[in-house]
VOPAGU-2260 file (C-alpha; in pm, 1 decimal, decimal comma):
REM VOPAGU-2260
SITE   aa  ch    i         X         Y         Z
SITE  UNK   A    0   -7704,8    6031,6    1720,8
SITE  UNK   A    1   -7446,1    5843,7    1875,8
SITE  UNK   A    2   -7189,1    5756,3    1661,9
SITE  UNK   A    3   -7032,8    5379,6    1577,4
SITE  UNK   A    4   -6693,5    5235,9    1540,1
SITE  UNK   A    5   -6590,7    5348,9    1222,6
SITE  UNK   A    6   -6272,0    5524,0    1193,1
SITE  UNK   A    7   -6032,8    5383,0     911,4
SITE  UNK   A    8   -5939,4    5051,5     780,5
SITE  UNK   A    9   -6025,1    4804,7    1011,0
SITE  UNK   A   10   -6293,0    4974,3    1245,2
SITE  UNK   A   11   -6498,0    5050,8     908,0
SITE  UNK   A   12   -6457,9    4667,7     834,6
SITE  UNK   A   13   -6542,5    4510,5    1139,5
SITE  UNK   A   14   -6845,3    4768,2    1151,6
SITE  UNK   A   15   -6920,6    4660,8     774,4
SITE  UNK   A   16   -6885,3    4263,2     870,8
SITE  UNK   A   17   -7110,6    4306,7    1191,3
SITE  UNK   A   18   -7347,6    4463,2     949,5
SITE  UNK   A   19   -7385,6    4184,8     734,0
SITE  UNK   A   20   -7521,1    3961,8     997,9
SITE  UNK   A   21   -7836,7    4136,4    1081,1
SITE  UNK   A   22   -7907,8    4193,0     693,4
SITE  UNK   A   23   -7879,9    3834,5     636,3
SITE  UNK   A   24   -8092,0    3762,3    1002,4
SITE  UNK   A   25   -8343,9    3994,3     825,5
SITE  UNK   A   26   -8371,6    3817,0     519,7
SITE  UNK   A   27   -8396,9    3488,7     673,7
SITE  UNK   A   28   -8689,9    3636,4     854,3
SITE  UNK   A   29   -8856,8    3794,7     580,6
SITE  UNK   A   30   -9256,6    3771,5     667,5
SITE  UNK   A   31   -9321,4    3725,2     249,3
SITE  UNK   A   32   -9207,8    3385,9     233,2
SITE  UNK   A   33   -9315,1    3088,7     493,5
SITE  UNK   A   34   -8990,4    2934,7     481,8
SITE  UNK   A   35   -8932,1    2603,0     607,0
SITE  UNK   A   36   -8597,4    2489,5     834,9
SITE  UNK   A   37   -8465,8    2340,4     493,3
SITE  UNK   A   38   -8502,7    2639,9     262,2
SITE  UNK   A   39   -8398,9    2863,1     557,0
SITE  UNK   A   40   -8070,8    2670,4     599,4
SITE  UNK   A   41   -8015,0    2675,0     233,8
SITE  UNK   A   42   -8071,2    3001,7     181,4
SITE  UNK   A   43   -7841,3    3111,8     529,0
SITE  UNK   A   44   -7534,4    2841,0     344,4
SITE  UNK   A   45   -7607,4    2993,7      12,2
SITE  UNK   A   46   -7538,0    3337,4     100,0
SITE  UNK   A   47   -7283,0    3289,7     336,4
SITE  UNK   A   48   -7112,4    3071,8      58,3
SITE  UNK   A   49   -7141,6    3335,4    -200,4
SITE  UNK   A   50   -7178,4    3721,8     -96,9
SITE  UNK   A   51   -6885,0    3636,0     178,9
SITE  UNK   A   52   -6485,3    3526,2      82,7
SITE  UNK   A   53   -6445,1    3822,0    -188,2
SITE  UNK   A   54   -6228,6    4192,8     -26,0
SITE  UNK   A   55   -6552,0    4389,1     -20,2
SITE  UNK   A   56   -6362,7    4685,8    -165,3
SITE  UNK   A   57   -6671,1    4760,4    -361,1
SITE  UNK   A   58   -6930,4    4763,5     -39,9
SITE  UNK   A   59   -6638,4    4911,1     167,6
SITE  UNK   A   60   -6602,4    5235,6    -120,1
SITE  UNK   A   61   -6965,6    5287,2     -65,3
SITE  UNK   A   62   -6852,5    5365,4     325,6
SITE  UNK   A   63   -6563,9    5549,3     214,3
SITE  UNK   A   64   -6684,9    5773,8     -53,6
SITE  UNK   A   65   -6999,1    5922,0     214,4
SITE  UNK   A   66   -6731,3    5986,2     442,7
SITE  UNK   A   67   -6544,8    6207,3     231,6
SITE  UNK   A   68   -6852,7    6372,6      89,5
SITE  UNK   A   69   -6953,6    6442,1     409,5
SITE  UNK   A   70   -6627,0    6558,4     535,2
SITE  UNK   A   71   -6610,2    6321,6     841,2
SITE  UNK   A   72   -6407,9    6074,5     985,2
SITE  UNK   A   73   -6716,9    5945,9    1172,6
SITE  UNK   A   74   -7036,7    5891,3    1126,8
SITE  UNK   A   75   -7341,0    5841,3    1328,2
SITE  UNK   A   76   -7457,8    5488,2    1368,5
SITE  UNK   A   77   -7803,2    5512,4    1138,8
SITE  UNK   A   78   -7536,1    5699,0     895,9
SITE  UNK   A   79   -7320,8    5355,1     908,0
SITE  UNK   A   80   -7567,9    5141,8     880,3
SITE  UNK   A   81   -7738,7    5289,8     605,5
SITE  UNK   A   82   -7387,6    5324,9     391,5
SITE  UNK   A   83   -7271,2    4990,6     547,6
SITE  UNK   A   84   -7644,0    4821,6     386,5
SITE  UNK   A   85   -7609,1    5006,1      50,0
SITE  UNK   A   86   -7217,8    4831,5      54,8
SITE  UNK   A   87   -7373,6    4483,8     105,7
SITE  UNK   A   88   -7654,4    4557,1    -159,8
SITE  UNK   A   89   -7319,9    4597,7    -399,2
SITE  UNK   A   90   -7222,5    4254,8    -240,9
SITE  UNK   A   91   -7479,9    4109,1    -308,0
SITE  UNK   A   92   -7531,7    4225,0    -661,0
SITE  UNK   A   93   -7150,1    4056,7    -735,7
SITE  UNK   A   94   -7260,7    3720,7    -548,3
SITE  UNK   A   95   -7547,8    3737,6    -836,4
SITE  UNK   A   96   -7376,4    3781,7   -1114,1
SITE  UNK   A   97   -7050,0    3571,1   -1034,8
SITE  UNK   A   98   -7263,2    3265,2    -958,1
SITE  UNK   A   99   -7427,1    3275,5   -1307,5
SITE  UNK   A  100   -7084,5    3376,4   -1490,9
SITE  UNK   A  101   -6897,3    3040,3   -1340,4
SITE  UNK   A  102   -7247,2    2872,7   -1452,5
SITE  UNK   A  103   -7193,3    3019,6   -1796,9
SITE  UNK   A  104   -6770,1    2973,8   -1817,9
SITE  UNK   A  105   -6827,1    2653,1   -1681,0
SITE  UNK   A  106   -6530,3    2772,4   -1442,8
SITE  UNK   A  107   -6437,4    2563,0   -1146,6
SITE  UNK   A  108   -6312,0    2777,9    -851,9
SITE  UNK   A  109   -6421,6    3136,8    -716,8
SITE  UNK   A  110   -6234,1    3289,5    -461,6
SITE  UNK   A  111   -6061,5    2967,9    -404,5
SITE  UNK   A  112   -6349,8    2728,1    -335,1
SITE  UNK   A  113   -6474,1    2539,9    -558,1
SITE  UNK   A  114   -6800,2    2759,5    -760,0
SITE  UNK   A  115   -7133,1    2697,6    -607,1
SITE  UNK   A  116   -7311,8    2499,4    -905,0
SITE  UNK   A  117   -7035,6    2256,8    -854,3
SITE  UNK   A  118   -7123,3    2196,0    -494,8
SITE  UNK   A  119   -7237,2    1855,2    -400,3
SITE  UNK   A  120   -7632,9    1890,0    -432,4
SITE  UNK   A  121   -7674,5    2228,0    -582,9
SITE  UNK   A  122   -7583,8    2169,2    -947,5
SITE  UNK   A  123   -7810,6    2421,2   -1121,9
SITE  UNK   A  124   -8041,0    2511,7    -843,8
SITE  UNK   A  125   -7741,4    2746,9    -853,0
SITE  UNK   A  126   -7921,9    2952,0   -1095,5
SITE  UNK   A  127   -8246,4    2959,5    -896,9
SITE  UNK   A  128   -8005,0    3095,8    -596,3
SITE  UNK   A  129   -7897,0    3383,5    -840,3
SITE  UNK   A  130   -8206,3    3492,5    -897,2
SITE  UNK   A  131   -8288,2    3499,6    -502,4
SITE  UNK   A  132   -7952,1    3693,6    -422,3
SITE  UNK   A  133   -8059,6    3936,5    -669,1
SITE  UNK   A  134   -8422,7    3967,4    -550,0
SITE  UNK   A  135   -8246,0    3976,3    -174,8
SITE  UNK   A  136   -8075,9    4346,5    -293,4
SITE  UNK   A  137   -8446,6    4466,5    -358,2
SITE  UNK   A  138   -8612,0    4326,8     -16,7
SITE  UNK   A  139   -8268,7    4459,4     194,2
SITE  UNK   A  140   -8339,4    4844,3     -29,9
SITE  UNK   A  141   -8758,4    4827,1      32,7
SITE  UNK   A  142   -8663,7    4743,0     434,5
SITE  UNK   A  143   -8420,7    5011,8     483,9
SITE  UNK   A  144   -8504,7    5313,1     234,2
SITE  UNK   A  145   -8845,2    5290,0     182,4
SITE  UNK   A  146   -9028,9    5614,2     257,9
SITE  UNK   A  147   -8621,4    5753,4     187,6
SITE  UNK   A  148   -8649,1    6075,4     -65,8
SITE  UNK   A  149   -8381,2    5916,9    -321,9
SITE  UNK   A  150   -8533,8    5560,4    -253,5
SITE  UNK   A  151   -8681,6    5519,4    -599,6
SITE  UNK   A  152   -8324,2    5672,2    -719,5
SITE  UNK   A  153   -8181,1    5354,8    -552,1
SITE  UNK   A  154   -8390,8    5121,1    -695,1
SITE  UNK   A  155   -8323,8    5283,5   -1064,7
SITE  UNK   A  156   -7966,0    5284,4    -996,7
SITE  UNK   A  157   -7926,4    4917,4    -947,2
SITE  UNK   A  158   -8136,7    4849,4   -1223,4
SITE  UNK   A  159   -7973,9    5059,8   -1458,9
SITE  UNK   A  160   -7617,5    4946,1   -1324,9
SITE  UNK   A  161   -7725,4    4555,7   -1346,9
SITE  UNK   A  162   -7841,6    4577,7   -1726,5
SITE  UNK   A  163   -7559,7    4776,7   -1837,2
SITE  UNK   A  164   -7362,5    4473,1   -1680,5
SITE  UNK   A  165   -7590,9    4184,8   -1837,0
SITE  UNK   A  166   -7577,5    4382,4   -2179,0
SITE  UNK   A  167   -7171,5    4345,1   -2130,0
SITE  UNK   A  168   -7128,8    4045,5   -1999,7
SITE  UNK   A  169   -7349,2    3895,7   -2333,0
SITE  UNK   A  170   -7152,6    4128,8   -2555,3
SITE  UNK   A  171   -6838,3    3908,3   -2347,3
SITE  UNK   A  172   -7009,8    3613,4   -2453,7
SITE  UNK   A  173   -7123,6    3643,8   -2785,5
SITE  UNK   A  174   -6744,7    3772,5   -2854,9
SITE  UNK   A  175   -6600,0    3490,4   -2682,5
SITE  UNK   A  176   -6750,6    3191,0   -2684,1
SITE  UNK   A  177   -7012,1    3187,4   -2981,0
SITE  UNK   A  178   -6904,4    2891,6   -3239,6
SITE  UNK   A  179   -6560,1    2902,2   -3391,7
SITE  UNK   A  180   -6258,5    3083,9   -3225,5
SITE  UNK   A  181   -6244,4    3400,8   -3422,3
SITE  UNK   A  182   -5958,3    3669,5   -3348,6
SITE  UNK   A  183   -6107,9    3929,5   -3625,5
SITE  UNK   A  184   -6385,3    3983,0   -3366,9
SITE  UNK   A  185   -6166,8    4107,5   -3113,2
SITE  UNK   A  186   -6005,1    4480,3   -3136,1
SITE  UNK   A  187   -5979,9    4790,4   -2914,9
SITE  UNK   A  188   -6310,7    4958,5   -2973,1
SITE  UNK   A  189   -6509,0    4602,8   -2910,0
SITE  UNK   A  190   -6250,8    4535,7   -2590,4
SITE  UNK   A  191   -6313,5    4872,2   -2444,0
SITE  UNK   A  192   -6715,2    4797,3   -2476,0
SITE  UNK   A  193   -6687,2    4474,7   -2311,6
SITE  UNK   A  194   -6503,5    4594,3   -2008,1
SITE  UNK   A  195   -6714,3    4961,3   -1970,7
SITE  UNK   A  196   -7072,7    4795,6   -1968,3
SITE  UNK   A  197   -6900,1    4417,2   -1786,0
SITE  UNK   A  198   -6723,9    4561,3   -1511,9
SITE  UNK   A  199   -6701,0    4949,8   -1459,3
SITE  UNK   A  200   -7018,9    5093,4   -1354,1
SITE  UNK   A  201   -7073,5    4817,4   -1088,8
SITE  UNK   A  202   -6760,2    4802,8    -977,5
SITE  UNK   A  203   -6660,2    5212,6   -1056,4
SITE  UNK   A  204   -7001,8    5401,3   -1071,7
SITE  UNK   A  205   -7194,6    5209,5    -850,5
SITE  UNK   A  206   -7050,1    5254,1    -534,5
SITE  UNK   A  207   -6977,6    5643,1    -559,4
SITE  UNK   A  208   -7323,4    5714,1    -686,5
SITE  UNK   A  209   -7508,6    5529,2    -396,0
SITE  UNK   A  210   -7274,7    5789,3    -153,1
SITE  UNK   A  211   -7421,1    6071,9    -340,8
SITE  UNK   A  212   -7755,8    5969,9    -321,3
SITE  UNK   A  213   -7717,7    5905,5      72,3
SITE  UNK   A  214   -7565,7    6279,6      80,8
SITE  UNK   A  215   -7895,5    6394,1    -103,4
SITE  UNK   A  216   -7725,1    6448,0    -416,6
SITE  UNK   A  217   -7902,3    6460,8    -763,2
SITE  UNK   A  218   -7702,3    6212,5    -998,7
SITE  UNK   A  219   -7822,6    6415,4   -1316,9
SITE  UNK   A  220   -7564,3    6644,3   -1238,1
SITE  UNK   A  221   -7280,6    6399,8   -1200,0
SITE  UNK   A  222   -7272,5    6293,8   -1571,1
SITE  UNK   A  223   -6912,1    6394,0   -1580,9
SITE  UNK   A  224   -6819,9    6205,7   -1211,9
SITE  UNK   A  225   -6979,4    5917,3   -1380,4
SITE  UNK   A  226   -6750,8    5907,8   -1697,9
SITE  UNK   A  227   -6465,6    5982,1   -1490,7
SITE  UNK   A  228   -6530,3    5644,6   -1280,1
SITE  UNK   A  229   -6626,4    5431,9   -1584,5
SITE  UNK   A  230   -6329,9    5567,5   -1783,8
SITE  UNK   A  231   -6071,0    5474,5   -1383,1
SITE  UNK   A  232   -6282,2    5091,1   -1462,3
SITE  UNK   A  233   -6147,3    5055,6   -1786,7
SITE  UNK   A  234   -5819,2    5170,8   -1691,8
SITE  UNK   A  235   -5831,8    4931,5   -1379,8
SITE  UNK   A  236   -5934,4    4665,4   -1592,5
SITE  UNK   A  237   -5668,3    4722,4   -1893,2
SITE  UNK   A  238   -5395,6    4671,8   -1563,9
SITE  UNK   A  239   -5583,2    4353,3   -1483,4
SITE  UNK   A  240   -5528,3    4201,2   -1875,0
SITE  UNK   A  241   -5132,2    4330,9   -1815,6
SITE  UNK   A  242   -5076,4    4129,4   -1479,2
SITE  UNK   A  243   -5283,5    3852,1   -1636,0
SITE  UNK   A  244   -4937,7    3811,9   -1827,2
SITE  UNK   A  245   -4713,3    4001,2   -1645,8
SITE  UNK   A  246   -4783,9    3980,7   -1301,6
SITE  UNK   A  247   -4600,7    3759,6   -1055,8
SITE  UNK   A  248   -4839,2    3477,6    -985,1
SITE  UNK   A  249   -4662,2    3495,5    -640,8
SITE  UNK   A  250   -4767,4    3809,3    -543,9
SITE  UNK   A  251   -5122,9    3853,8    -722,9
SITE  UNK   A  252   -5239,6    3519,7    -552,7
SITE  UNK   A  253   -5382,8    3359,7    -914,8
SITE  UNK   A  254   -5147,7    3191,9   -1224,7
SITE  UNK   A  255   -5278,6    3426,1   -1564,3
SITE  UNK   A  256   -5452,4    3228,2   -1767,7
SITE  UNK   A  257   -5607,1    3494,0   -2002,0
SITE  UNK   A  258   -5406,8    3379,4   -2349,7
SITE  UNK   A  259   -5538,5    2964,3   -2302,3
SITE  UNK   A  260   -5878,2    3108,8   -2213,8
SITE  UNK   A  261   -5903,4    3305,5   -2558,1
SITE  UNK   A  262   -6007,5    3671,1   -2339,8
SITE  UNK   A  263   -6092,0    3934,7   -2517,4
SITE  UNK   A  264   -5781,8    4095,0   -2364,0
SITE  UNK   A  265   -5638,3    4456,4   -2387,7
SITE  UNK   A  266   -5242,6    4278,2   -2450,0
SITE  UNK   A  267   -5424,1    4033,4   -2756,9
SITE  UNK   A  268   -5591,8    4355,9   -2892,0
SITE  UNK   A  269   -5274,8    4570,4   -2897,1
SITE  UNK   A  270   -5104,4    4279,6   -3042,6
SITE  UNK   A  271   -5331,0    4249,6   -3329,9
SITE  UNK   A  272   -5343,7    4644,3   -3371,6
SITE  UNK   A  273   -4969,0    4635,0   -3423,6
SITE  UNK   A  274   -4865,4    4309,7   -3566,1
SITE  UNK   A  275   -4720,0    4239,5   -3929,7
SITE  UNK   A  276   -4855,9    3952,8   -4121,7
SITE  UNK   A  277   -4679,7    3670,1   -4012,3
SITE  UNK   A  278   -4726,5    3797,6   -3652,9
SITE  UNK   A  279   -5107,9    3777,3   -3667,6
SITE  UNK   A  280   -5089,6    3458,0   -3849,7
SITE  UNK   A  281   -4862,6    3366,5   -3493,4
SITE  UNK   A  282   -5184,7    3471,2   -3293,4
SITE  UNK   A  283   -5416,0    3296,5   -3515,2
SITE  UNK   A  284   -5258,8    2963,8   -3449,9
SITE  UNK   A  285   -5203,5    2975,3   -3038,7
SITE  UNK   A  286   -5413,0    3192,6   -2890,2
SITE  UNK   A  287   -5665,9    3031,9   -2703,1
SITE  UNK   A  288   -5461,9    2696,3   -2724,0
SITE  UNK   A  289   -5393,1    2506,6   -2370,4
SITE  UNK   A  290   -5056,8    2386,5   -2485,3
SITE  UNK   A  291   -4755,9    2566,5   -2266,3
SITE  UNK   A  292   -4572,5    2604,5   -2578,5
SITE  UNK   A  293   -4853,9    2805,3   -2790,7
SITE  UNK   A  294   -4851,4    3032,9   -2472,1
SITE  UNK   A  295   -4514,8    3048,1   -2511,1
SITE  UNK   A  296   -4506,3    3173,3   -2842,0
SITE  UNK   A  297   -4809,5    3434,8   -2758,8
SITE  UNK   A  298   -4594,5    3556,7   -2494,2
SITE  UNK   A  299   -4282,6    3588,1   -2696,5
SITE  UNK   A  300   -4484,2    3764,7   -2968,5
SITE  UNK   A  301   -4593,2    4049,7   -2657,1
SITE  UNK   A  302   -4240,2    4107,1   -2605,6
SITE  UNK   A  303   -4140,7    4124,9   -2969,2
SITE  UNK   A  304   -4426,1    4377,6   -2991,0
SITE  UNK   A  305   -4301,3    4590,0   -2711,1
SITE  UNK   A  306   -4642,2    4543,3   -2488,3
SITE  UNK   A  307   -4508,7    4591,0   -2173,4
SITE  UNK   A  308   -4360,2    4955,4   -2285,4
SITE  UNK   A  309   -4714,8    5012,5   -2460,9
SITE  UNK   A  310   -4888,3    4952,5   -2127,1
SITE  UNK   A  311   -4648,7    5188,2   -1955,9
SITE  UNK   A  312   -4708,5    5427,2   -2184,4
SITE  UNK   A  313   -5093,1    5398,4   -2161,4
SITE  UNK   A  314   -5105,6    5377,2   -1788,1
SITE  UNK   A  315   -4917,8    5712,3   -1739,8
SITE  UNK   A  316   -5140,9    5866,1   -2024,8
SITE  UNK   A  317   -5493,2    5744,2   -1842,3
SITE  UNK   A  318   -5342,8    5893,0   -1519,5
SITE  UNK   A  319   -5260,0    6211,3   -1658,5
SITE  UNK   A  320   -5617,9    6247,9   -1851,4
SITE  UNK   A  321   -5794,1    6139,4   -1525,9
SITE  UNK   A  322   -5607,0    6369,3   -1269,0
SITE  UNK   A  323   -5697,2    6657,2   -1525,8
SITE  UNK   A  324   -6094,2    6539,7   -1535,6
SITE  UNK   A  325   -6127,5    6523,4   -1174,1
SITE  UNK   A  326   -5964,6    6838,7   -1095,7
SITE  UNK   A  327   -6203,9    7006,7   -1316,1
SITE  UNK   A  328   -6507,7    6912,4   -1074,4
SITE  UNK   A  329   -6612,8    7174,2    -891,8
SITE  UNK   A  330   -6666,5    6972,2    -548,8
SITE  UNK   A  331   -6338,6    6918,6    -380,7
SITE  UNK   A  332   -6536,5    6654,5    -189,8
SITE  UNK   A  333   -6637,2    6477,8    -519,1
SITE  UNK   A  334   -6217,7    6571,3    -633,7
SITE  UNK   A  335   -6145,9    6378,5    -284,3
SITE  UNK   A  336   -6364,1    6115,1    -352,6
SITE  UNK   A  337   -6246,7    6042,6    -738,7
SITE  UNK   A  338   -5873,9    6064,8    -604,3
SITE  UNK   A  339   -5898,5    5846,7    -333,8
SITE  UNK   A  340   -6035,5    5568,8    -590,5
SITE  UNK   A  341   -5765,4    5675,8    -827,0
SITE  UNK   A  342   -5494,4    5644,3    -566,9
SITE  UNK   A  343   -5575,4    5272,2    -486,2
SITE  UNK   A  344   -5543,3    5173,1    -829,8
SITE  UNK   A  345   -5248,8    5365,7    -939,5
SITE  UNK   A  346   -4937,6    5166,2   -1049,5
SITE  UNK   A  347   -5087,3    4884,1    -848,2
SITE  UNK   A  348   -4902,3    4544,1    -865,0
SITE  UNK   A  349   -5163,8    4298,9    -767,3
């Protein structure tokens, strides 16, 4: 088989990108549906608009991960393809569920456009075109992997994966949004729920268990690879809520705006763990509050607290209780795998 540009870092992505355009060609060609020019060029803006503009680390780990299972700096083109397609269906699973969260936050800009329901003429046809990205994951997996050994694996994996992220992000919600502000909702156990089901296994599990499957592994016996890489989500997700605050808005590209939003945050949670009585009754009356000055105060309270030392503290402690459950695999492909993912998260800044 001969074998396609796809060494590291940007030969992989340009591969990956090329890739992308015959999936979507496919789709717009799909013989189940008589489309008409209209719907077609809908549906081509739509997807463009959405699955494209994000870093693709998630599709581009899929890629990764087989490589290092596999041992091999290259691999043959139907290898690529097949790794590179399983990427996009990640892709495309984020596109789904990001257009229906900014429908739901009634947010205003993704990836620094404006959101797609707030596009001139699509309103809430927007959640009509989540519901066709998502169905688009399930045509791209029955074209390429039907007649596949692990292709009814694949299809359970993304179902499984997409209602453990539902079940989260309405858990988010519910928490959240529902009625009256309430802090008392909000503490470590119901944080670390949120973000496991919300945003580690698609973002963590996902991609590392579609390379298995590719390599012809059996996922039963990965229980332990899979709480490793939901337990490296949390952690990435806990150093999200720090540089929320912390961060330099400079480097990370976005201001934080976690304490006016009222997030379910790892910093608010750790606050309320440790703070006195007239500390919490501090958090009670401006978290969640627009007003630079209640920010302010929020802000002051974290440092009165000692937060950022806390985080230190934690981040060190999650690295150390990782490096010691992925050195226990027995695979050093699976160890090489898990480290690499570690490694890119470690101590990052942005």
């Amino acid at each position: 088989m001969a074998a396609v540009g796809n060494g590291a870092g940007g030969d992989s992505r340009a591969a990956f990108a090329q890739i992308y355009k015959t999936l979507k060609e496919e789709l717009l060609k799909d013989p189940a549906f008589e489309f008409t020019e209209e719907s077609r060029q809908w549906i081509d803006r739509m997807v463009d608009y959405n699955v494209l503009g994000g870093k693709c680390n998630r599709g581009l780990s899929v890629v990764d991960s087989y490589k290092l299972l596999k041992g091999a700096n290259v691999l043959g083109e139907e290898e690529m393809f097949l790794a590179c397609t399983l990427g996009w269906c990640i892709e495309w699973l984020q596109a789904y569920f990001l257009v229906l969260d900014d429908i739901m936050d009634d947010s205003h800009t993704r990836r620094g456009q404006h959101c797609w329901f707030r596009v001139p003429r699509v309103g809430l046809i927007a959640v009509n075109d989540g519901i066709i990205l998502r169905n688009h994951i399930s045509r791209i997996l029955r074209l390429h992997f039907k007649g596949k050994p692990y292709y009814a694996d694949l299809l359970d994996l993304f179902n499984e994966v997409e209602f453990k992220t539902a079940s989260g992000q309405l858990l988010d919600l519910i928490t959240t949004h529902e009625g009256e502000k309430d802090l008392t909702k909000y503490n470590i156990a119901v944080h670390r729920r949120i973000v496991q089901y919300k945003t580690a296994y698609y973002s963590f599990y996902l991609p590392v268990a579609c390379a298995l499957l590719l390599s012809g592994e059996n996922l039963d016996k990965y229980g332990a690879v899979e709480n490793i890489l939901v337990e490296m989500g949390t952690y990435f997700q806990v150093q999200d809520d720090y540089l929320d605050c912390y961060g330099d808005p400079e480097f990370i590209g976005k201001i934080g705006t976690d304490i006016e939003d009222y997030k379910c945050s790892w910093l608010v949670v750790q606050a309320l763990e440790r703070a006195d009585k007239s500390q919490k009754c501090i958090l009670f009356e401006n978290y969640g509050k627009k007003d630079p000055a209640c920010v302010a105060k929020v802000k002051n309270l974290y440092n009165e607290l000692n937060l950022e030392a806390t985080f230190h503290d934690y981040e060190n402690e999650s690295y150390k209780k990782l490096i010691a459950g992925i050195e226990a695999q027995p695979s050093i492909a699976v160890q090489n795998v898990l480290k690499s993912f570690l490694h890119k998260i470690y101590k990052r800044q942005k």
